[in-house]
C-alpha positions as CSV (number, residue, x, y, z in Angstrom):
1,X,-0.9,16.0,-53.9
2,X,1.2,12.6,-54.2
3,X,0.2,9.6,-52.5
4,X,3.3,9.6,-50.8
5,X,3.1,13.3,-49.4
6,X,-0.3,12.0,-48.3
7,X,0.8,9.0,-46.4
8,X,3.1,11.3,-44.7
9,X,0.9,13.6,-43.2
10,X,-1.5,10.9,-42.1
11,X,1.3,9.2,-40.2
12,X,1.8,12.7,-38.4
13,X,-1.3,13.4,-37.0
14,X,-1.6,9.5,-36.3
15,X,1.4,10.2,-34.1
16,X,-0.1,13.2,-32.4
17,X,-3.0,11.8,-31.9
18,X,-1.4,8.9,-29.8
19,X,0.6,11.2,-27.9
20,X,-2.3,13.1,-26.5
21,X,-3.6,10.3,-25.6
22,X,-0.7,8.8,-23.4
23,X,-0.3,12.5,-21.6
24,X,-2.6,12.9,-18.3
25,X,-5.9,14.5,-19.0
26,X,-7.3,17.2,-17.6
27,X,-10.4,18.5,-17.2
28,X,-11.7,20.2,-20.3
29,X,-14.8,22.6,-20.8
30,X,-16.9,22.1,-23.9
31,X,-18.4,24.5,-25.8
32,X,-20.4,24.6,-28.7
33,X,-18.9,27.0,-31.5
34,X,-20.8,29.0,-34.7
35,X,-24.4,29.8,-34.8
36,X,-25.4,26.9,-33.6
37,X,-23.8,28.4,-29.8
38,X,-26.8,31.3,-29.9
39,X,-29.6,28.6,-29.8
40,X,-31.7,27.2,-27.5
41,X,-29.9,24.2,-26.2
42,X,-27.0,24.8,-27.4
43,X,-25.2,24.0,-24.7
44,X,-25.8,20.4,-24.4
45,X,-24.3,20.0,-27.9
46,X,-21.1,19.0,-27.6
47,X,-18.5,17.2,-29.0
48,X,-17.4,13.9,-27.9
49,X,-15.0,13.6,-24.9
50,X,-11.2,12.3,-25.6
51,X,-10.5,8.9,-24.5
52,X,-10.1,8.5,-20.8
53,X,-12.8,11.2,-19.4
54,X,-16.7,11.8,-19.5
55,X,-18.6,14.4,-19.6
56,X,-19.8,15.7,-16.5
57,X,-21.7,19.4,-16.8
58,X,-20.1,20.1,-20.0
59,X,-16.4,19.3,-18.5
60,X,-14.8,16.3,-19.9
61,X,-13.0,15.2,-16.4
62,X,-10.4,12.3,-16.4
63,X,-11.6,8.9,-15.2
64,X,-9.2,7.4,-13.0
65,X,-7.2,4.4,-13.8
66,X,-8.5,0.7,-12.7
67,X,-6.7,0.2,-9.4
68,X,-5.1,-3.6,-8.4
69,X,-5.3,-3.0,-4.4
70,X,-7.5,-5.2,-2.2
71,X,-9.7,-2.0,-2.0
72,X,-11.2,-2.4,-5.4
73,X,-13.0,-5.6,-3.8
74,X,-16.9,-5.0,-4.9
75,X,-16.2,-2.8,-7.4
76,X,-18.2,-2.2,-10.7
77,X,-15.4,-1.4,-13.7
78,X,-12.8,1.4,-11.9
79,X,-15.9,2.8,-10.1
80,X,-15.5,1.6,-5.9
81,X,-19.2,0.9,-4.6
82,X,-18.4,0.8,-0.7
83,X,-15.3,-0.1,1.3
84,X,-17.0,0.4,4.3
85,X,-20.9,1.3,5.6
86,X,-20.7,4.1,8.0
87,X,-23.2,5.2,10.7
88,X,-27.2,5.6,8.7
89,X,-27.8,9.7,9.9
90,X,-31.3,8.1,10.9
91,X,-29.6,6.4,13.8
92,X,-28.8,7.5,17.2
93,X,-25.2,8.3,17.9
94,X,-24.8,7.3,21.0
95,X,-24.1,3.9,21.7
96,X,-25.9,3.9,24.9
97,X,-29.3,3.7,22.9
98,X,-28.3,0.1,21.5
99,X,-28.7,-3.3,23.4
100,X,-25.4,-4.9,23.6
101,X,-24.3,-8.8,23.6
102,X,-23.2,-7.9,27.1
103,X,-24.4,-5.9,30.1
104,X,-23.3,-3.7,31.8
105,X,-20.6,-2.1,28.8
106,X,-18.1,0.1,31.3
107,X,-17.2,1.5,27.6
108,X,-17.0,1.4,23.6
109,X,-13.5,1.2,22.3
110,X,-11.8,0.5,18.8
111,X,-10.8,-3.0,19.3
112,X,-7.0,-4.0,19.1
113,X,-7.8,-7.1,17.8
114,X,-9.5,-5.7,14.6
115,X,-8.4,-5.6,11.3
116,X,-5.8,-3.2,10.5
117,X,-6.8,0.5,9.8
118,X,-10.4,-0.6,11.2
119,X,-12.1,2.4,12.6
120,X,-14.1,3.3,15.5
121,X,-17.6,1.1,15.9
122,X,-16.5,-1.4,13.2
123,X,-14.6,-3.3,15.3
124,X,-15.5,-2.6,18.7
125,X,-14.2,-3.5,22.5
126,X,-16.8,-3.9,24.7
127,X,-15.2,-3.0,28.1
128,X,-16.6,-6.1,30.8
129,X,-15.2,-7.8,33.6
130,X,-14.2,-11.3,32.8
131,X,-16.6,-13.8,33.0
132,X,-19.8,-11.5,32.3
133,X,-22.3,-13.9,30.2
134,X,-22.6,-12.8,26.3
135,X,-26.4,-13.0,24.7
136,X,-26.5,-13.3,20.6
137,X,-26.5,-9.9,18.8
138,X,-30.0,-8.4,18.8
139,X,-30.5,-6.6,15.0
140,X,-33.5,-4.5,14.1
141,X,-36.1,-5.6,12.1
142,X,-34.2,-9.1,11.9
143,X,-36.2,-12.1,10.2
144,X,-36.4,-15.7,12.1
145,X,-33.8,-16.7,13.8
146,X,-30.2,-16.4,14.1
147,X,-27.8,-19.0,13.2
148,X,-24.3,-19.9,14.3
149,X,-22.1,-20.5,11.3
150,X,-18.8,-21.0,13.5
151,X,-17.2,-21.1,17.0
152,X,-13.9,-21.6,17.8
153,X,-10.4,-19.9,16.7
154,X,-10.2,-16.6,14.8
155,X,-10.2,-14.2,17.3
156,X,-9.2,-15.8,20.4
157,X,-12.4,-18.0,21.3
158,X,-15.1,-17.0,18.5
159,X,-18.6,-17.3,17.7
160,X,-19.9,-16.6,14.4
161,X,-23.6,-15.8,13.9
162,X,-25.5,-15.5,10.4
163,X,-28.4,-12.7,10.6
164,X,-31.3,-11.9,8.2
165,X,-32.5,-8.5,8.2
166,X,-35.3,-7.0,6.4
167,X,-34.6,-3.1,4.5
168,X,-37.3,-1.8,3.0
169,X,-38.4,-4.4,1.2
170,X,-35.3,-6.9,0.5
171,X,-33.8,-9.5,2.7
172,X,-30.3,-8.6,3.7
173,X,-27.7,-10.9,5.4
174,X,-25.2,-10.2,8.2
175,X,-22.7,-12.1,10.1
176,X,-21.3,-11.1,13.8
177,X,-18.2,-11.9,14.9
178,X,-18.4,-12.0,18.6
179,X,-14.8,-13.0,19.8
180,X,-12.3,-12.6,22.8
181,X,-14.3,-15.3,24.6
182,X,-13.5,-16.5,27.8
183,X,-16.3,-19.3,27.3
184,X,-18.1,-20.9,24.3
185,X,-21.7,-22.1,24.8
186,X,-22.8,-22.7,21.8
187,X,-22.0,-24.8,18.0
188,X,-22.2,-24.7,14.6
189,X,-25.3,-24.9,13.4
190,X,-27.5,-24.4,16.5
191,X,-30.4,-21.7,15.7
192,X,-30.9,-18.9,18.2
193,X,-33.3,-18.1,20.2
194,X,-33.6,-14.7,21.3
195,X,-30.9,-13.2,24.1
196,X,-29.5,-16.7,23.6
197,X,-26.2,-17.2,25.7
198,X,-22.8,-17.8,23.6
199,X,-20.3,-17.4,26.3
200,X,-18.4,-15.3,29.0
201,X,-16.2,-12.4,28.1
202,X,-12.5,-13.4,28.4
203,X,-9.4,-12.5,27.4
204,X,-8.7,-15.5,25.2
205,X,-7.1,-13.2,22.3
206,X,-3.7,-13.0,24.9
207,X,-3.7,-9.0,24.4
208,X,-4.0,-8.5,28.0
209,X,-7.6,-6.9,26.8
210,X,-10.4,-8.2,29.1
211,X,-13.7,-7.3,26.7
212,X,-15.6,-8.5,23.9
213,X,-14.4,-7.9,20.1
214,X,-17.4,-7.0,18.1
215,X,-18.0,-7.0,14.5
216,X,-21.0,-6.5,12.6
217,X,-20.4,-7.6,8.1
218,X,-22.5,-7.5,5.6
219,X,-22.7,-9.6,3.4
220,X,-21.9,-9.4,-0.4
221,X,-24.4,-10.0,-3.2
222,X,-24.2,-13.6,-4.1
223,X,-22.3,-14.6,-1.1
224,X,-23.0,-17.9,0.2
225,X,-21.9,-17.1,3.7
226,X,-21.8,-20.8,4.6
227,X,-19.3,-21.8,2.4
228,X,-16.8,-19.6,3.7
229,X,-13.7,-21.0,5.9
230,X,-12.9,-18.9,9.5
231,X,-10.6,-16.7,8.0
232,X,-13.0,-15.4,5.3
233,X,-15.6,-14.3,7.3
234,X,-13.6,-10.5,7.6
235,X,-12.5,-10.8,3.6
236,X,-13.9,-7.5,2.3
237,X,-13.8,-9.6,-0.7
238,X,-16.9,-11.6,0.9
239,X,-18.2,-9.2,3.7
240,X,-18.2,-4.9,4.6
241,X,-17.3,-3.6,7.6
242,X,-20.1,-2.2,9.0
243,X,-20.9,0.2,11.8
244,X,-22.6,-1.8,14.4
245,X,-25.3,1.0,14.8
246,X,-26.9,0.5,11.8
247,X,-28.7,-2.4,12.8
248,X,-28.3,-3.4,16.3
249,X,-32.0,-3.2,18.0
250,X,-32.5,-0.1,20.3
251,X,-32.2,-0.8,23.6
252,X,-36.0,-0.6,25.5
253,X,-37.0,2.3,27.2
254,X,-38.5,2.7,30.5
């Protein structure tokens, strides 16, 4: 065969090849052919997997493309770790079993003043009469004391707290975002003691809402939380939304 005849042919299943690889994949079984396929094992032999897919249980499924919306914010490569942190099964569901920044809740509601497309116990409205005094957020199995990082502006009058917590066996932060204040009592930088008072529930956001806006974040890995400005604290580049019942302390029984 001629070198030229050669060259042609190569060029042709060059141009195949790339053509494959620009069409969607989809998923692919792989099997192991000849003797070999009688074996004992022999189905974990395989062949490789075509660009874009891994094997998973001898299908070679598609891996999705990286993705350039906010969403990807804590991701690892195009894998999403967590957008959000839902309610632990472990914990009770009703939030009636939890002890509150304020007394008395008359009920739980998705706050209006939350981020859009937050969802239920995220971002919470606890339903008070104006005025009613708000204590610091009791977590479980938090270390030391609470700190205020902020108070003022974000969501109508604001306070701010920074929260260690201990799981299992590693230190985890969280910040609370207690707005909708009526009242501030408190600064920057102040340590908490426990049941400490931060205000009086308002309406300060001007939604005609009279409650207090809730929000419970975790923090990021290798976040330094007090470097953040106002507006950051809710970034999901910095901080997950986080369903208050994961951590707030139980409320005592009698």
């Amino acid at each position: 065969m001629s070198p030229l005849v050669r060259a042609g042919i190569a060029a042709a299943v060059l141009a195949a090849i790339a053509a494959a690889v620009d069409r969607p994949l989809a998923p692919v079984l792989v099997t192991a052919d000849g003797p070999a396929a009688n074996s004992a094992g022999a189905a974990t032999l395989l062949r490789p997997c075509p660009p874009g897919s891994l094997l998973d249980n001898q299908v070679c499924v598609p891996v999705p493309a990286p993705s350039s919306s906010e969403d990807t914010a804590g991701a690892v490569g195009n894998w999403q770790i967590y957008d959000r942190l839902p309610r632990r099964p472990d914990r009770p569901a009703d939030p009636r079993r939890y002890r509150w920044p304020v007394t008395a809740v008359a009920a739980f509601d998705p706050s209006p003043l939350g981020a859009a497309g937050a969802i239920p116990l995220d971002a919470l409205l606890l339903v008070a009469p104006i005025a009613t005094p708000v204590t610091a957020p009791s977590l479980e199995h938090q270390r030391g004391k609470a700190a205020v990082l902020y108070s003022g502006p974000l969501i109508g009058q604001t306070v701010v707290t920074e929260h260690r917590v201990l799981e299992g066996t590693q230190e985890q932060l969280y910040v609370a975002l207690v707005g909708n204040l009526a009242s501030i009592a408190t600064r920057a930088g102040v340590e908490l003691d426990a049941r400490a008072k931060l205000g009086t529930v308002g309406d300060s956001a001007r939604r005609g809402v009279s409650g207090l806006h809730l929000e419970i974040r975790r923090v990021r890995q290798g976040v330094d939380v007090r470097a953040l400005q106002p507006d950051e604290f809710r970034s999901r580049a910095h901080t997950i939304a986080c369903d208050a019942r994961n951590v707030l302390a139980l409320a005592l029984t009698r």
